[in-house]
N, C-alpha and C positions, 0 to 999 in steps of 0.2 A: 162878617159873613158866617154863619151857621155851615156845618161841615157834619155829613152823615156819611157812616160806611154804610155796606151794602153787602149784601151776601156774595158780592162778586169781587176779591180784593183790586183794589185796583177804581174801582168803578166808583164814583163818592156823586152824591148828592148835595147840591151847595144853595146854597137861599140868601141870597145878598138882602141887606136891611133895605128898607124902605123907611123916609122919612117922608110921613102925611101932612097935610095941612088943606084948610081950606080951597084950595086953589088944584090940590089932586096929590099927586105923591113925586120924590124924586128919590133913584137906588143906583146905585154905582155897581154897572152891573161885570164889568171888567176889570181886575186888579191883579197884573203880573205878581204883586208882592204877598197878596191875599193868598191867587192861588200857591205861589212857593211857600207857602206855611203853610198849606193844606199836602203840601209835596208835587203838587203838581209843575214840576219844570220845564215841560217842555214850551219849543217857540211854536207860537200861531201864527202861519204865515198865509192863509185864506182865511175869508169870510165868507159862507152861502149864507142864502136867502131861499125858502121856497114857500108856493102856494097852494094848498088845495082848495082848489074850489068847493067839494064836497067831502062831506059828513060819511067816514067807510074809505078814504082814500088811503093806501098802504103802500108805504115808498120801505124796501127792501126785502130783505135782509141785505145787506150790501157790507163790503168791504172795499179796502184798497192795498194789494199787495205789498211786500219789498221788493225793490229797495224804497217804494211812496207808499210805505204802511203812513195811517191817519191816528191818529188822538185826536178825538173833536168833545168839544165842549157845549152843549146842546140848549138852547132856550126857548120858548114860544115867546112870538109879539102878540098874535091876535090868534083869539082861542084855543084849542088845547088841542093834547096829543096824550095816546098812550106808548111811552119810550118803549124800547126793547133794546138790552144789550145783550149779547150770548158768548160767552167763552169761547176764543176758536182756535186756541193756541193747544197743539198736540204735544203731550203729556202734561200740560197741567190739572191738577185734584177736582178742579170744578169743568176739565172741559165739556162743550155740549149745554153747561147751566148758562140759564137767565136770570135777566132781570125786568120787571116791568115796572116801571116810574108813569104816573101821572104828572104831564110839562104841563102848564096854560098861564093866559097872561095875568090871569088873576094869580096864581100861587106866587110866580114869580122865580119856581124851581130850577135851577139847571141840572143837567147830568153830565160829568167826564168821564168820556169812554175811551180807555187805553187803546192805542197800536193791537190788532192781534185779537180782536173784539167785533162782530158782527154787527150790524145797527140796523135797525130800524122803526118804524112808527106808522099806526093808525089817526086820519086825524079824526076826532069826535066831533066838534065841529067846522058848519061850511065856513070855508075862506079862513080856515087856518094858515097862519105864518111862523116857519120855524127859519131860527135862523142859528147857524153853528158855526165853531171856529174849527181849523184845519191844521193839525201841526205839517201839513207834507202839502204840497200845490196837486192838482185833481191831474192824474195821467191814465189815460184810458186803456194803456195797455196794460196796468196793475186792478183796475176794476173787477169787481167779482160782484154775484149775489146768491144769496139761497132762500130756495122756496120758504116763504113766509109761514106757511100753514102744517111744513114737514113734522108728520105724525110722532117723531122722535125726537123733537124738541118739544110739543106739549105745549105751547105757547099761548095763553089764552088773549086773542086780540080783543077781543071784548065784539066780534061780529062773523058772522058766518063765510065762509069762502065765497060763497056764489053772490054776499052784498058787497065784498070787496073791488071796490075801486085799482085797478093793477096798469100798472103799463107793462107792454109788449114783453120787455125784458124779464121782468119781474112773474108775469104770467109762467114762464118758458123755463122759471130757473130751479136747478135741478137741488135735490137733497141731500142736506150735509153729507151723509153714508155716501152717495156719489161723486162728493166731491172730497180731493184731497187737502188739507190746508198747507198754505206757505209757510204758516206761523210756530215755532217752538216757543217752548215754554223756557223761561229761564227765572233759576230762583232769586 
């Protein structure tokens, strides 16, 4: 597995090999021991799945508090996404910073994104499938999100507000400056 830092510490970029042949490709795209040599240890104890039907569709910026902060580890099956990670841990050097990763099934990229870390993604195209791993099970009363398009974060989704694709929540959600974070920084 191929292992890329990122200007977000913490945040790595991972590209499991693919073995081709006539017949299509096989990639081992899960390896507890792969990732603990890359450092990543925590346990993954969900799996999501999701689908956008459309091309502009934008699921977050989202979080999930303590004590069920998340590290998730992010792939596409079918078509692609533009990642977003965001620093959201108060007093660390990069809080506020991003990252944006191109996922899709063709590249075959994942991205892990620590506890304490923002997420979300554009898909570029229809009937994109992403699907992620969860170090903490989904509790609704630790859910968070922030405004996608918040002018102080500078995020380029690669598409205008008004083609954004949003659900209700995500419409509604207010900007980091608004909002306080859970998360401290620890070195």
């Amino acid at each position: 597995m191929q292992v890329e830092q990122t200007a977000l510490p913490g945040c790595l970029i991972l590209t499991p090999r693919r073995f081709a042949d006539d017949r299509g490709w096989f990639s081992e795209v899960y390896s507890k021991r792969a990732l603990a040599e890359a450092g990543i240890t925590c346990d993954f104890v969900q799996d999501n799945h999701s689908l956008s039907r459309e091309a502009g569709t934008v699921r977050g910026l989202h979080y999930q508090s303590p004590p069920h902060a998340q590290a998730k580890l992010v792939r596409v099956a079918a078509g692609a996404v533009r990642d977003v990670a965001v620093d959201f841990r108060q007093g660390s050097p990069t809080y506020g910073e991003h990252i944006v990763v191109e996922l899709s099934a063709e590249n075959g990229r994942q991205l892990f994104i620590p506890a304490g870390f923002l997420h979300g993604f554009v898909a570029l195209e229809a009937d994109t499938q992403l699907l992620y791993k969860c170090s903490d099970f989904y509790a609704p009363e630790c859910d968070g999100t922030i405004r996608f398009d918040d002018p102080d974060l500078a995020i380029d989704w690669g598409i205008a507000r008004e083609d954004a694709v949003l659900s209700a929540k995500d419409a509604a959600a207010p900007s980091l400056a608004e909002t306080g974070t859970p998360f401290q920084y620890e070195n």
